[in-house]
C-alpha positions in Angstrom: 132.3 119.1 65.7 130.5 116.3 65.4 127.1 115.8 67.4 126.8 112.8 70.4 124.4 110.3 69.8 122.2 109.7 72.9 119.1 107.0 72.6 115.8 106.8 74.5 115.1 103.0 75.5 112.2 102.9 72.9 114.7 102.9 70.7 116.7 99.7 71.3 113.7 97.8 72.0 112.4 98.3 68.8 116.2 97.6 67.3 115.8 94.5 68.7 113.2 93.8 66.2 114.2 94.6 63.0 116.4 91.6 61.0 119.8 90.9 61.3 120.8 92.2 57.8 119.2 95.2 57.9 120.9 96.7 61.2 124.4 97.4 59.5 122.5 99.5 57.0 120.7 101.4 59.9 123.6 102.1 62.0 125.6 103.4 58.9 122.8 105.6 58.4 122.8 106.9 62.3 126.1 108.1 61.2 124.7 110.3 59.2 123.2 112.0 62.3 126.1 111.9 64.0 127.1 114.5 61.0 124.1 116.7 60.8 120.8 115.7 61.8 119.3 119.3 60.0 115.9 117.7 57.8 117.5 117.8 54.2 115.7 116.7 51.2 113.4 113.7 51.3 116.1 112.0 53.6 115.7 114.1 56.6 112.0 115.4 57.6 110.4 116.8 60.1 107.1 115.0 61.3 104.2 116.7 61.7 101.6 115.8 64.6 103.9 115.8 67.7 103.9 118.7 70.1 107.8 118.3 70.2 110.1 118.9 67.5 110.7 115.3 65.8 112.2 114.0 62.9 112.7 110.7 60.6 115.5 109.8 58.7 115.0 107.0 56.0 116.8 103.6 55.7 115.4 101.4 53.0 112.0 100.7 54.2 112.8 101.3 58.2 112.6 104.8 59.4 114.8 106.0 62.2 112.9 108.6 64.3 114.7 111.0 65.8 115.4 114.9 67.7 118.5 116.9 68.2 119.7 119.8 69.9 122.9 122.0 70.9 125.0 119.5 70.4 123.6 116.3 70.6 120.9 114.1 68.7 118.3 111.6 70.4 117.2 108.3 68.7 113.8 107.8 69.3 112.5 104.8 68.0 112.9 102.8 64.5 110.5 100.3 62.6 109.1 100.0 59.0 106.9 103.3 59.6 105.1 104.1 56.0 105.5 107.9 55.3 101.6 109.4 55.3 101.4 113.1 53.4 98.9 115.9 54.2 99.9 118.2 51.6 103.4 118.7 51.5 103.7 117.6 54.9 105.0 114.1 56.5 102.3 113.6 59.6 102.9 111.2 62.1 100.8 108.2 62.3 98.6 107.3 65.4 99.7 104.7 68.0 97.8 101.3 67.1 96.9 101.2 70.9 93.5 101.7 71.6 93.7 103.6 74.6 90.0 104.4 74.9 89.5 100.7 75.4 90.7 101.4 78.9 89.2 103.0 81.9 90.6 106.4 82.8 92.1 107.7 85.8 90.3 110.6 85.6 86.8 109.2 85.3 87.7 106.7 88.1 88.6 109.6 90.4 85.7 111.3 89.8 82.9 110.9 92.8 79.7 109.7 92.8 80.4 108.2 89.2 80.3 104.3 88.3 83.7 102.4 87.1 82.6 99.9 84.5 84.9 100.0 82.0 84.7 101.9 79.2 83.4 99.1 76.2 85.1 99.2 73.4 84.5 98.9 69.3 82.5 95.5 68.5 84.4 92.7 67.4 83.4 89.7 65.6 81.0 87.2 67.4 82.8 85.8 69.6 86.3 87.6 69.5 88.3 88.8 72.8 88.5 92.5 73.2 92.0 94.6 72.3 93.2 92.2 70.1 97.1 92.3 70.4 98.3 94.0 66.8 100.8 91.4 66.3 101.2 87.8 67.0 103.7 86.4 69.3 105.7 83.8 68.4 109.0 82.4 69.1 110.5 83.8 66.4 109.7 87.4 67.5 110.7 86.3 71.3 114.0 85.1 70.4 115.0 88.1 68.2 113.8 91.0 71.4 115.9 89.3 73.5 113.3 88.1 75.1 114.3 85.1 78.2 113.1 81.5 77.7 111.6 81.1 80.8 108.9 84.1 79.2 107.9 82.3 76.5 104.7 80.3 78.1 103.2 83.4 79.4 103.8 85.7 76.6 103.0 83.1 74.1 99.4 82.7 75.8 98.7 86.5 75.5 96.3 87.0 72.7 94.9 90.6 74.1 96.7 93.8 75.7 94.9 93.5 78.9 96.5 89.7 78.9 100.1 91.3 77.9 99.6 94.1 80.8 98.6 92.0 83.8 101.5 88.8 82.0 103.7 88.2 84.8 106.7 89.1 83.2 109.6 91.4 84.2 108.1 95.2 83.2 111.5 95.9 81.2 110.0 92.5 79.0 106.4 94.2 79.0 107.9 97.5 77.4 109.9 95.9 74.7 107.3 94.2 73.6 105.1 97.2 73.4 107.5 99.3 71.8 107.6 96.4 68.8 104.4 95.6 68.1 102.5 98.8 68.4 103.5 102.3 67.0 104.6 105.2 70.2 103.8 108.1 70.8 107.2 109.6 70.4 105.8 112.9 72.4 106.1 110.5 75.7 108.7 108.9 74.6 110.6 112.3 74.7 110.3 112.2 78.2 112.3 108.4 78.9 116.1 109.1 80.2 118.3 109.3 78.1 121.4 106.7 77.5 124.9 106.9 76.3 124.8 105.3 72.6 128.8 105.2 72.3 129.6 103.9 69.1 127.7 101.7 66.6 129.9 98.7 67.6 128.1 99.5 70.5 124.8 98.9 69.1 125.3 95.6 67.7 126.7 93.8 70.0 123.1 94.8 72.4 121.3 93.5 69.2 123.4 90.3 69.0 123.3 89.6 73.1 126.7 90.5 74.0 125.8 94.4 75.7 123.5 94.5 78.9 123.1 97.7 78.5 123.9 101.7 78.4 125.3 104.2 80.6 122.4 107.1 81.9 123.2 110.4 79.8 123.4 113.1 82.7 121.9 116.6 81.7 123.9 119.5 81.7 123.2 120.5 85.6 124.5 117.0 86.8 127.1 116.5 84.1 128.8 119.5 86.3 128.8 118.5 89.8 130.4 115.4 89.0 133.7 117.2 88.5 132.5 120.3 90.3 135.0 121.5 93.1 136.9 117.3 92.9 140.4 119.3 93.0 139.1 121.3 96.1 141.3 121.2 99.2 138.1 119.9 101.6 134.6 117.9 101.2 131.7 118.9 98.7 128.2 118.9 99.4 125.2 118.2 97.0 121.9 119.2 97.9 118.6 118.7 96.2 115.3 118.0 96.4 113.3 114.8 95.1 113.8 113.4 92.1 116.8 115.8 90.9 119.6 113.2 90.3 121.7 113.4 93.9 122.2 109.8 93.7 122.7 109.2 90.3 125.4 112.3 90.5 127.2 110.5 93.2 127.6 107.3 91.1 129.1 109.3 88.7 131.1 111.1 91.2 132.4 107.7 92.2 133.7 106.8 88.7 135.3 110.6 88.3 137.2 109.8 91.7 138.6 106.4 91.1 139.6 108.0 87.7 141.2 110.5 89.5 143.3 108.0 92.1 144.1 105.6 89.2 145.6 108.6 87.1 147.6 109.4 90.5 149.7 106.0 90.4 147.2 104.6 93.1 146.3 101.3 91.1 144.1 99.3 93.8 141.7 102.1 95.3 139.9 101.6 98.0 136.3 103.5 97.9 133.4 103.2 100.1 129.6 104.4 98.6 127.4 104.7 101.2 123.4 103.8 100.7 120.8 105.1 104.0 118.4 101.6 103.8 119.8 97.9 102.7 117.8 98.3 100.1 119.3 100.3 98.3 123.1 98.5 98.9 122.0 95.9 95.7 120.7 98.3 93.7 123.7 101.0 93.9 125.7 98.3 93.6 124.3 96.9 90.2 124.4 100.7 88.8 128.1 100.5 89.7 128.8 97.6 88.2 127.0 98.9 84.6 128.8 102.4 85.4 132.4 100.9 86.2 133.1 97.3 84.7 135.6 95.3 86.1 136.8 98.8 88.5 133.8 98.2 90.5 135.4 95.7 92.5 137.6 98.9 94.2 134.2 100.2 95.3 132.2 98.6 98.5 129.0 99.7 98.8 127.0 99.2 102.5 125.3 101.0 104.6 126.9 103.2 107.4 125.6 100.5 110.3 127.0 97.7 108.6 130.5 98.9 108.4 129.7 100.1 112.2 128.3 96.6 113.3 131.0 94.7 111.9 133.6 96.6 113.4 131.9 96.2 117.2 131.6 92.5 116.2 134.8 92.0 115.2 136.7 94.2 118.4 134.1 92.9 121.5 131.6 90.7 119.9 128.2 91.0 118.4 126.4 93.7 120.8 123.1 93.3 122.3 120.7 95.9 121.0 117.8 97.2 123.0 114.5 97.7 121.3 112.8 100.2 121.4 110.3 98.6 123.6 112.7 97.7 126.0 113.9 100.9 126.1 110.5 102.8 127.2 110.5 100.3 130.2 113.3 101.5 131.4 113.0 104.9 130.9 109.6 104.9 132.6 111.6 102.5 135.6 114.1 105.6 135.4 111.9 108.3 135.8 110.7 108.1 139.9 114.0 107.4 140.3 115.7 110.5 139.0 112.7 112.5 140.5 113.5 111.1 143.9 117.1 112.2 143.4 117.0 114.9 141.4 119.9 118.0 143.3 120.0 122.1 143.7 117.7 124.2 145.7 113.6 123.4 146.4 112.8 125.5 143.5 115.3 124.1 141.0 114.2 120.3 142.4 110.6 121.4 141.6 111.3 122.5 138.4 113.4 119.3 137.4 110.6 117.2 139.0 107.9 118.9 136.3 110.1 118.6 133.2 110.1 115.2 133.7 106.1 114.6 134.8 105.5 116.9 131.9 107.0 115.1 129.2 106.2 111.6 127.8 108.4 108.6 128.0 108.7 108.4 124.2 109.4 112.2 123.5 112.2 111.3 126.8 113.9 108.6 125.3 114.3 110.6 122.1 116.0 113.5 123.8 118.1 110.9 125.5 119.3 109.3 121.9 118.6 111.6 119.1 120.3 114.7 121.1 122.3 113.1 123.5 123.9 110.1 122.4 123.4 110.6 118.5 125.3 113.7 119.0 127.9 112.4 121.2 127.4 114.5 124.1 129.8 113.0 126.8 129.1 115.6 129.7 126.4 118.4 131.3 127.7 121.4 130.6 128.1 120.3 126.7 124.4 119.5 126.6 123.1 122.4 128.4 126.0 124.4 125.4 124.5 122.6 122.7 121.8 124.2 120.2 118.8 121.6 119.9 118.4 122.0 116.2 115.0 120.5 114.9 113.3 120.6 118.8 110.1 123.0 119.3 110.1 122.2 123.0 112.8 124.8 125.1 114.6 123.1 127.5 116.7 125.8 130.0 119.3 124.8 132.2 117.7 123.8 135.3 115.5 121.3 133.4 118.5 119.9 130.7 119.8 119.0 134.2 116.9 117.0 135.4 117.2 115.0 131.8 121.0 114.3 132.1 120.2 112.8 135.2 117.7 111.0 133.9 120.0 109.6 131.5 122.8 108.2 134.0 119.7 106.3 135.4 118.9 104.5 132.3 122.9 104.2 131.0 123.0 102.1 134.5 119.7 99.8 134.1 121.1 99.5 130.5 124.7 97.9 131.9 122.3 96.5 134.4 120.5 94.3 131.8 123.6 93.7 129.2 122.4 96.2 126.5 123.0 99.1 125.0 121.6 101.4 122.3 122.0 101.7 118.9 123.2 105.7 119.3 125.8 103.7 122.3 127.1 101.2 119.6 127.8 103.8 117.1 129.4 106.1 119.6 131.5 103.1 120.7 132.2 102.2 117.5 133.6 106.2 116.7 135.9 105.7 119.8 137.5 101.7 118.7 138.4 103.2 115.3 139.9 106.3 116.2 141.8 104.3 119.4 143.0 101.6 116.4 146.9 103.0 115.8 146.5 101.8 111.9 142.9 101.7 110.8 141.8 100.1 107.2 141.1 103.6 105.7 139.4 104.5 102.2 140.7 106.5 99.9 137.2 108.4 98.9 134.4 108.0 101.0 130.6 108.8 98.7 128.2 109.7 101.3 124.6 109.9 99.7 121.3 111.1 101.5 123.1 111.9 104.5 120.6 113.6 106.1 119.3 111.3 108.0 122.4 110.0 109.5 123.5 111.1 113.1 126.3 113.3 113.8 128.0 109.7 115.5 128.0 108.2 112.4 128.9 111.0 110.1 131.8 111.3 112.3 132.6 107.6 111.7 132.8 107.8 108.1 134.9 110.9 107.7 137.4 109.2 110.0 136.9 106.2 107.6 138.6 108.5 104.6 142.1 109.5 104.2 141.7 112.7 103.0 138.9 115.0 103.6 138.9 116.6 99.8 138.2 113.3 98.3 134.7 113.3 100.8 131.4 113.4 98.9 127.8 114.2 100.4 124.6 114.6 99.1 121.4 115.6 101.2 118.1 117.2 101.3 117.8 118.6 105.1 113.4 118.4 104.1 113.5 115.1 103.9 115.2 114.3 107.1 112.5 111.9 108.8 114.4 110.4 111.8 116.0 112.0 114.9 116.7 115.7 115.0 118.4 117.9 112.2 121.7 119.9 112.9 124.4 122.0 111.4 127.2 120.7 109.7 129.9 122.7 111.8 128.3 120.5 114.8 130.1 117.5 113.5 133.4 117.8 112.5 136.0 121.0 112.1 136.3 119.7 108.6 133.1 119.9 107.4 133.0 123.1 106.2 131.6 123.6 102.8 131.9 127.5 101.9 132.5 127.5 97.7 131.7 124.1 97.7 128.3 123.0 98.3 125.8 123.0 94.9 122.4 122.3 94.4 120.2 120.2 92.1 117.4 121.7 90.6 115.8 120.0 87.9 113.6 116.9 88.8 113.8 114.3 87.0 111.3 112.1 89.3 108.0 113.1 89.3 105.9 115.3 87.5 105.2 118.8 87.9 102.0 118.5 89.4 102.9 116.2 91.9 106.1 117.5 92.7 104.2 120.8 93.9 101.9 119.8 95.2 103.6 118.0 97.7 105.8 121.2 98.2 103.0 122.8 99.4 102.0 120.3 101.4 105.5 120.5 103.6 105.4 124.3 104.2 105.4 123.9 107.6 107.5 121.0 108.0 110.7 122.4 105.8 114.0 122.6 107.2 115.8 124.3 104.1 114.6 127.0 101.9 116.9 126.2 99.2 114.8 124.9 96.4 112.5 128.2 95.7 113.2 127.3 92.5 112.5 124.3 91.0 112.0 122.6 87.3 110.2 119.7 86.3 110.9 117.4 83.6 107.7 115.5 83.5 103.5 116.5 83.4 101.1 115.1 83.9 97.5 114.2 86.2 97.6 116.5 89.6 97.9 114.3 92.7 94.1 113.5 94.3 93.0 113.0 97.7 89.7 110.9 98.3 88.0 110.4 101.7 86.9 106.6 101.9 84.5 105.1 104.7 85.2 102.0 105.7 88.2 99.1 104.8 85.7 97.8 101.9 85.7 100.8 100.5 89.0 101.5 100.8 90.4 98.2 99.2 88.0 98.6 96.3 89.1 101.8 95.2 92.8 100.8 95.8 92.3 97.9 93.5 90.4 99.9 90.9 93.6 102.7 90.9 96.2 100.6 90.2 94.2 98.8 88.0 93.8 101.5 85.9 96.9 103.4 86.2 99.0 100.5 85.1 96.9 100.3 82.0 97.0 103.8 81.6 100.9 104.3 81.9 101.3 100.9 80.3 102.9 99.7 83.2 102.9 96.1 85.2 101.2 95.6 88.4 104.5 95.8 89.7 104.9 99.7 88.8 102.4 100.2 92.0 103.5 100.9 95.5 100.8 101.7 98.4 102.7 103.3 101.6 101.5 102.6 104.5 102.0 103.8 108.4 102.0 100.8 110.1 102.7 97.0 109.7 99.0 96.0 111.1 97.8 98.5 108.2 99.7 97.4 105.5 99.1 93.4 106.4 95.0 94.5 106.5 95.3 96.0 102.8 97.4 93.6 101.5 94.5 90.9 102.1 92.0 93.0 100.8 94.0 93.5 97.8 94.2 89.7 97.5 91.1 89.0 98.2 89.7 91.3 95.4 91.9 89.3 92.8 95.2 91.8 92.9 98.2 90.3 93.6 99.9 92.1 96.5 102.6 91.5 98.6 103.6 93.3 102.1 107.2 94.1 102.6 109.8 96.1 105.0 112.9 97.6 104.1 114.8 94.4 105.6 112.7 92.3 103.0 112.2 94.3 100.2 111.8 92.3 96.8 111.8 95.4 94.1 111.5 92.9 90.7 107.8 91.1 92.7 105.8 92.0 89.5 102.6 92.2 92.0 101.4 95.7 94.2 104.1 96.3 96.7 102.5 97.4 99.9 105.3 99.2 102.4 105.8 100.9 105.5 106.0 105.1 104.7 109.4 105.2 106.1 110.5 102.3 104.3 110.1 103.6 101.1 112.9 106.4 101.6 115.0 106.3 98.5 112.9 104.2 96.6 110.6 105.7 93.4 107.5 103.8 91.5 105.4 104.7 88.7 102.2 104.5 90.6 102.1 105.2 94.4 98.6 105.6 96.5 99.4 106.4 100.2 96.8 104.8 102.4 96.0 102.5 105.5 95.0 105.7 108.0 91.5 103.8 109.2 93.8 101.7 111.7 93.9 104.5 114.3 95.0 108.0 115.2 98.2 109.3 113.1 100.5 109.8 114.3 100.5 107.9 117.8 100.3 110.4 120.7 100.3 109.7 124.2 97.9 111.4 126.3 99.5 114.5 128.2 101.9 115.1 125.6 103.3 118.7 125.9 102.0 120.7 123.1 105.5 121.7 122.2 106.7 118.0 122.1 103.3 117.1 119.8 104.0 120.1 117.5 107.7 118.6 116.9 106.1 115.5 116.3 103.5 116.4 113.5 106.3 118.3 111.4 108.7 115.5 111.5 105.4 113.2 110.3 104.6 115.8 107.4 108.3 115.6 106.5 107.9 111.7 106.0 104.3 111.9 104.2 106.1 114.5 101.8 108.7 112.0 101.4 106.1 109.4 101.0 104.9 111.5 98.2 107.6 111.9 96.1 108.1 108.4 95.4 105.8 109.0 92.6 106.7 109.1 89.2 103.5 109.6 87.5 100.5 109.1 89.4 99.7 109.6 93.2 96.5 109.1 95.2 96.0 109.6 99.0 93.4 108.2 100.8 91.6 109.6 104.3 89.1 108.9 106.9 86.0 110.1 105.7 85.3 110.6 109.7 87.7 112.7 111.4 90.8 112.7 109.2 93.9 113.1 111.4 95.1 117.0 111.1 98.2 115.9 108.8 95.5 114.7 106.5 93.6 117.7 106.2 96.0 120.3 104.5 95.7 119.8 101.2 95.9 122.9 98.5 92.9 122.8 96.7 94.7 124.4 93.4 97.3 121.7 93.1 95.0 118.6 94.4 92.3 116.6 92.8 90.2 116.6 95.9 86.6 115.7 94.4 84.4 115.4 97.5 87.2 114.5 99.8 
């Protein structure tokens, strides 16, 4: 049986490099891998040096590095490597990277220590330091591939401070890298892995004509992409961060149109569904690499676009109350369902209290989140109904007071020609399943579905024909809007018994972060399903520093990306800094800028991914999003999270778990590196609960 050849992208970046004439003679020879990759003779040898097991195969004077396991052998890189002996042993030479050269996360973490940074060897009167190790020229551009409209910046970079902060595209940044300087194939170990295919395959990427390769799933994911698809109802996927749920449904996607083509259905219809916009472009540029010309049977949106359109196109476009509006009226409702409110003087007195006793905000959450997000059409089905994800008990005699309350708003809403968004999508529910031949779909990919209400899950089961060709995934902990619930509340069909798996392995972030955030949910989780979980990646734990005053604050902002980008070799544009407010992030981005950083502040509706500066974002608007480098910050604006006065303890405590849940999501955005900053002076609670085993906390 011959072995499957898998790459790391180090690999074809340095491909790119290497002439012409000397590819055939390097693909023939990756043949020989495909054969047995077993070290044999002077051929085949291990090399020494690297904590993983890794291994060259000569080709003329170009060495193809390599590793290989149960079935399957990894390209790691190729160049003219010389082969250095210690003995009878072939030792791996250093990187030509002079990491010292830059300052160190560590050391700039550390308190009460200075940040110059750290000088490096003495170069000839007059020379820059960290000489790049090769010249760029245009010859070397054109053969990596490298766009035209590059060539002026990269051709001005003479140092690799000048080649890190190039404003260039970061996939650009890391070819280059990979070409002129030697990897350390240890960290190169832990890149995905891609889908080599065949060496046709190979050189038509090194001629231009290939974009690219397909992600090699790992054995878990490879399984639940065909697990339970001949099943008689829906599947379910859960995971945690980081462990592949939407990369599996992608897959997923491709294994069901397979499924309907080889059927005799020749024109599928499919609908992938994406939580935030965006995420729409980005699925659907994954689809297009994953599924070629197919992917035109595949429309990718997000559940309120289909549910917008659909309104538009039966009544008109709807008018949507803000949120803003909203509390107006529910504070203009209030007296008047207390002067109305029915039943004898004690049950009046206790309807009169609930709603004294309970903010306006926490109100018009039951009224949406529980009410209309649920589709609750009458009392005695909202005084039935189990309110999943709510700390504050509500009996009988006060639900009663609140379903009053709610026919007073529902008539200033028609009052004022508006209507909420938990309305629309109800609305919406009912025009579809009143429409004698609805437009259905033949699959229907739900992913992160756990912060979609029951109203709109509803909606897009209706949506598919058949129930078994239904695909979720979700993660109940990192459900940051409205309230959770059980799946049996939403539809009879929705039972997953024997087919609902769970992801295990992430793929995300590294160990240390990835637990430490853990511990920081424990009292905000939901699900207990991931007690066990395995982590791909290491490296720095996750640290928390207390900061003073704004100055502060943007300084050491500055200084940590900065420094991780030159420690991960990584573009400004690897950072993110989460934020949770607007007026926050606007204040840090002009810090940033004013200390010489290029940053930009975005929302979800605006969101520019390939800006090559810091991207500075809400918390929330970074759900389903990852980056390199993430610092979480912008908490000296005012109390977090925003609590009216004369909350109800119960309705505050509901409150600060959901927050956790969204700072744990905030969290695990990173990849690699994570800093959090707090008030130095009375850190909000949330803010305070940090595990001093798993977190850098210095002084904080």
């Amino acid at each position: 049986m011959p072995f499957e050849i898998i790459h790391k992208p180090t690999f074809t970046n340095q491909l790119l490099a290497i002439p012409k004439e000397r590819v055939m003679q390097i693909l023939e020879k990756i043949e020989v891998l495909r054969d047995d990759p077993k070290p044999h003779g002077s051929l085949k040898k291990k090399l020494y040096g690297y904590k993983g097991d890794i291994y060259r195969l000569r080709s003329g004077d170009f060495r193809i590095i390599y590793t290989y396991g149960d079935g399957w052998v990894a390209l790691l890189g190729v160049d003219a490597r010389k082969d250095v002996y210690k003995g009878d042993k072939l030792i791996a030479e250093e990187t030509e990277v002079d990491v010292a050269a830059f300052a160190n996360l560590e050391d700039l973490l550390t308190p009460n220590r200075s940040h110059p940074p750290t000088p490096s060897p003495i170069l000839g009167e007059g020379e820059p330091e960290n000489l790049l190790p090769v010249e760029l020229t245009e010859e070397l551009l054109d053969r990596l591939l490298i766009p035209k409209s590059c060539f002026p910046t990269l051709l001005a970079c003479r140092t690799l401070d000048d080649l890190l902060e190039a404003d260039v595209p970061g996939a650009v940044r890391d070819r280059l890298f990979d070409c002129i300087t030697a990897p350390n194939f240890d960290q190169v170990l832990n890149q995905p892995s891609f889908v080599t295919g065949s060496p046709d395959a190979l050189l038509r990427f090194k001629e231009g004509n290939l974009l690219g390769f397909l992600l090699k799933l790992n054995p878990e994911q490879e399984k639940f992409v065909t697990w339970a698809s001949n099943a008689t109802g829906p599947t379910l996927l859960k995971g945690g961060p980081g462990t592949g749920k939407s990369t599996v449904a992608l897959y997923r996607t491709r294994e069901i149109l397979q499924q309907l083509q080889a059927s005799g259905v020749s024109q599928p219809r499919i609908l992938f569904t994406t939580y935030t916009n965006a995420l729409v472009t980005f699925s659907e540029q994954l689809l297009q690499e994953l599924l070629g010309q197919d992917a035109q049977f595949v429309e990718v949106k997000t559940a309120d676009a289909l549910i917008y359109s659909l309104v538009c196109h039966a009544t008109g476009a709807p008018n949507i109350a803000t949120t803003k509006d909203l509390l107006k009226l529910v504070q203009q409702a209030i007296p008047q369902t207390i002067a109305t409110v029915e039943g004898n003087a004690l049950q009046q007195q206790a309807q009169r209290l609930i709603l004294q006793r309970l903010q306006p905000e926490y109100l018009l959450e039951e009224l949406t989140e529980m009410i209309d997000a649920r589709g609750i059409e009458t009392l005695e089905a909202y005084r039935a109904t189990p309110r999943t994800g709510r700390s504050l008990p509500l009996n009988k005699v006060q639900r009663q007071a609140i379903w009053q309350l709610r026919q007073h708003c529902d008539r200033l809403l028609v009052d004022q020609g508006m209507e909420t968004w938990a309305q629309m999508r109800k609305r919406a529910l009912a025009l579809l399943q009143n429409t004698p031949e609805p437009l259905l779909y033949d699959a229907v990919i739900i992913d992160e579905a756990q912060d979609l209400s029951p109203t709109v899950l509803r909606f897009l089961i209706h949506l598919c024909k058949q129930t078994n060709r239904l695909f979720i995934t979700a993660d109940a902990n990192q459900s940051i809007y409205g309230s959770s619930f059980r799946w049996s509340e939403i539809h009879e069909s929705l039972k997953f018994v024997g087919r609902t798996g769970i992801l295990k392995v992430n793929h995300r972030t590294t160990q240390e972060i990835g637990e430490a955030a853990f511990a920081y949910l424990q009292d905000g989780i939901l699900e207990e399903d991931d007690k066990e979980r395995f982590y791909v990646h290491t490296g720095p734990p996750p640290a928390v520093r207390a900061i003073p005053d704004r100055a502060s604050e943007g300084s050491l902002l500055a200084q940590f990306c900065r420094t991780a980008a030159h420690e991960f070799r990584l573009g400004l544009g690897a950072c993110a800094i989460l934020v949770p407010t607007e007026k926050a992030g606007k204040n840090l981005t002009g810090q940033l800028n004013y200390l010489s950083l290029d940053a930009r502040f975005m929302t979800s509706k605006d969101l520019d991914l390939s800006y090559k500066g810091v991207k500075v974002l809400p918390l929330k608007g970074a759900k389903g999003l990852e980056f390199p480098i993430v610092a979480i910050a912008g908490f000296l604006e005012g109390a977090y999270p925003t609590i009216a006065k004369g909350t109800a303890p119960e309705a505050v405590a509901e409150m600060m778990t959901r927050e956790r849940r969204t700072l744990y999501v905030a969290m695990t955005r990173a990849m690699r590196a994570l800093l959090v900053l707090v008030p130095a002076k009375q850190p909000p609670p949330l803010l305070q609960t940090f595990d001093p085993r798993l977190w850098n906390l210095g002084n904080a």
